[in-house]
VEXVEXMI-493177 format. One line per field, with one value per residue: residue number from 1; x, y, z of N, C-alpha, C in turn. Coordinates in nm, 3 decimals. Atoms other than C-alpha are relative to their C-alpha. Layout:
residues N
num [NUM, ...];
nX [X, ...];
nY [Y, ...];
nZ [Z, ...];
caX [X, ...];
caY [Y, ...];
caZ [Z, ...];
cX [X, ...];
cY [Y, ...];
cZ [Z, ...];
END
This chain:
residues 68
num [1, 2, 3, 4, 5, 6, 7, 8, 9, 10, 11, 12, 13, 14, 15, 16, 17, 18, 19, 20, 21, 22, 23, 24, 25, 26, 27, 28, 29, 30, 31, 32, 33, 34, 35, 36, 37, 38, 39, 40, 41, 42, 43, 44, 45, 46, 47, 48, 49, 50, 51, 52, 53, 54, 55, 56, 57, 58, 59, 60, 61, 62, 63, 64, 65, 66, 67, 68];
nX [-0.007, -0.129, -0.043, -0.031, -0.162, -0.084, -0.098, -0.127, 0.077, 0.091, -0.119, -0.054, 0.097, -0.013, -0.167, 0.041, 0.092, 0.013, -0.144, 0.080, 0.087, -0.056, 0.010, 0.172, 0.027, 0.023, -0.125, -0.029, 0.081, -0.041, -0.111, 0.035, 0.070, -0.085, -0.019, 0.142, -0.001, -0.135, 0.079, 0.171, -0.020, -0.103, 0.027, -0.030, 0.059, 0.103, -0.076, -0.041, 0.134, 0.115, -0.071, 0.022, 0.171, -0.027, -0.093, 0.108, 0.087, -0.058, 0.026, 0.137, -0.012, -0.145, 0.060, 0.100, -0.041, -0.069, 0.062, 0.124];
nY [-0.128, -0.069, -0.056, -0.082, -0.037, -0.053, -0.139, -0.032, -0.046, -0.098, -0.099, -0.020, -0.084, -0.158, -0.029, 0.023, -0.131, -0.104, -0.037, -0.037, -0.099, -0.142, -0.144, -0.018, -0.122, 0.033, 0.126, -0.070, 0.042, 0.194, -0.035, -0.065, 0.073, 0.108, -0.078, -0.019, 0.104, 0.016, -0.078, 0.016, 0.064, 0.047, 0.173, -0.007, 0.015, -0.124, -0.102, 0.043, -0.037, -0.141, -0.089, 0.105, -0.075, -0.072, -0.021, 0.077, -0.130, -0.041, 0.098, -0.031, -0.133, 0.042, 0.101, -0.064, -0.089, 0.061, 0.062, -0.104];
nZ [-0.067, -0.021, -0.145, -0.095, 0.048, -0.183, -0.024, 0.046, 0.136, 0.053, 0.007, 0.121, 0.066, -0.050, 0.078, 0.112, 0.062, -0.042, 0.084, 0.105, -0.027, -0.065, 0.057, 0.058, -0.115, -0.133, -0.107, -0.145, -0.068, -0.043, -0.140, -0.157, -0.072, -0.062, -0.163, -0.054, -0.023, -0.104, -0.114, -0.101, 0.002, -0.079, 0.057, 0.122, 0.103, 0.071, 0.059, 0.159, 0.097, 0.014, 0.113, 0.170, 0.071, 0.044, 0.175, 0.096, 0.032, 0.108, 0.141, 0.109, 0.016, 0.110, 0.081, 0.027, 0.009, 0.160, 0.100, 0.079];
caX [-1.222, -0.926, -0.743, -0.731, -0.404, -0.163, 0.014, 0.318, 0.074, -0.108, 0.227, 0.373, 0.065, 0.070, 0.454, 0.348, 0.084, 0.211, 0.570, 0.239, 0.043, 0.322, 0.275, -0.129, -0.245, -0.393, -0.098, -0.020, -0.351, -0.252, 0.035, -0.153, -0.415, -0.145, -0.039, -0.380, -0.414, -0.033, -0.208, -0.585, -0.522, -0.373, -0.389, -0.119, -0.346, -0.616, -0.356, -0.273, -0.656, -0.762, -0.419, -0.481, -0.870, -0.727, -0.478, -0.798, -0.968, -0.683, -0.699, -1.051, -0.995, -0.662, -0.891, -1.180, -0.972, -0.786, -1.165, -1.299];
caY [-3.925, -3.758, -3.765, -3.534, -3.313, -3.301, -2.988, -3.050, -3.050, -2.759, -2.571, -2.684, -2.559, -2.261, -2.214, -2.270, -2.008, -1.757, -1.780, -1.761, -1.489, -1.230, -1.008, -0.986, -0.646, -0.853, -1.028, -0.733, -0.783, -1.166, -1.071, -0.858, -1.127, -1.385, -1.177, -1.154, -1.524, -1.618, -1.385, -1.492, -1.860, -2.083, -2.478, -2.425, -2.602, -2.355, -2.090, -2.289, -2.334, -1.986, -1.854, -2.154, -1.950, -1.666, -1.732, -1.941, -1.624, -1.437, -1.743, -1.664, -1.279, -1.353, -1.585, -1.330, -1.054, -1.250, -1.353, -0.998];
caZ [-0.523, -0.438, -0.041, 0.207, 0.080, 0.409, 0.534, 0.322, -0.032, 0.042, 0.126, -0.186, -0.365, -0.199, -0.299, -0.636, -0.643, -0.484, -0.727, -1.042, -0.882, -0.724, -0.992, -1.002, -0.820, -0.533, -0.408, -0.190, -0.038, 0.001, 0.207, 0.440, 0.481, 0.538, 0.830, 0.954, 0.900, 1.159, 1.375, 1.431, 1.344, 1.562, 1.340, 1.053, 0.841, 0.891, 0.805, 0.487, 0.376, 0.425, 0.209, -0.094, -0.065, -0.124, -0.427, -0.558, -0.509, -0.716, -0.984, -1.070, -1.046, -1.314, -1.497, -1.513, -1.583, -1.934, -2.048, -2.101];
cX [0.137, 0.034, -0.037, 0.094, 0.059, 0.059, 0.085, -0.118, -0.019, 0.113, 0.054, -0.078, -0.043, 0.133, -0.009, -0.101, 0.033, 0.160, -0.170, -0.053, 0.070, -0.025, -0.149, 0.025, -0.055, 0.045, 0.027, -0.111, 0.027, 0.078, -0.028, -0.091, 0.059, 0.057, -0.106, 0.016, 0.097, -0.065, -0.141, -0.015, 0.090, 0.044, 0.075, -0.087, -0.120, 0.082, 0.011, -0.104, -0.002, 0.131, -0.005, -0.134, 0.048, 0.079, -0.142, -0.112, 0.087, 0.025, -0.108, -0.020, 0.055, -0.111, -0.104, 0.055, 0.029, -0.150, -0.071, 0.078];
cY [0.012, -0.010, 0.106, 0.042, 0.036, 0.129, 0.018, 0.022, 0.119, 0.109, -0.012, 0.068, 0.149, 0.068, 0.047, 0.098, 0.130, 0.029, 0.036, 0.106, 0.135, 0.096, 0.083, 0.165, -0.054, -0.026, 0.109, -0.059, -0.161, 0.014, 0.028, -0.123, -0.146, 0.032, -0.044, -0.189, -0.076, 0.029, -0.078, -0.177, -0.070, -0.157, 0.026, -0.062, 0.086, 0.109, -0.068, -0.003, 0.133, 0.049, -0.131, 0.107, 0.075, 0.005, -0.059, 0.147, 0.136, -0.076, 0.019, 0.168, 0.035, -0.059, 0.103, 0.173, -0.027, -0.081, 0.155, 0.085];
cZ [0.066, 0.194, 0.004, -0.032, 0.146, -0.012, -0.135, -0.165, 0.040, 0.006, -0.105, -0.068, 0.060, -0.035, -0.150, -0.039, 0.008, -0.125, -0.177, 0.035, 0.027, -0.079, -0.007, 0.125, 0.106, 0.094, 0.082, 0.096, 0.076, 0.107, 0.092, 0.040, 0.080, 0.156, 0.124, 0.074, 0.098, 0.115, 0.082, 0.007, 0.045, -0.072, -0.096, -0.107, -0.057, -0.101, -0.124, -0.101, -0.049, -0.130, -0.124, 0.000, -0.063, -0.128, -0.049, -0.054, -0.178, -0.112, -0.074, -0.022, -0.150, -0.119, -0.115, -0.112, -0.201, -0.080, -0.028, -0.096];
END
């Protein structure tokens, strides 16, 4: 079973999604919730979960979108 990924992973993987995803129609949305997230979240790592949910969310959107 896999670690715990530290800060600096999930920021790379968040780097990494967000340079694959900018073009999807959600990623605006992403942005605003990233806001949100600076804002209501005080633990950078929370902030880093909740925006990996969200691209994960636009990965299976992307995903769903290219199987129909």
């Amino acid at each position: 079973m896999a670690g715990v990924p530290d800060l600096a992973e999930l920021q790379a993987t968040i780097v990494r999604m967000e340079r694959h995803y900018v073009s999807h129609p959600l990623f605006a949305d992403y942005k605003r919730l990233c806001e949100r997230f600076a804002n209501d979240l005080s633990d950078p790592r929370d902030v880093a979960i909740s925006q990996a949910a969200v691209l994960m969310l636009i990965k299976f959107a992307s995903e769903r979108l290219s199987n129909s």
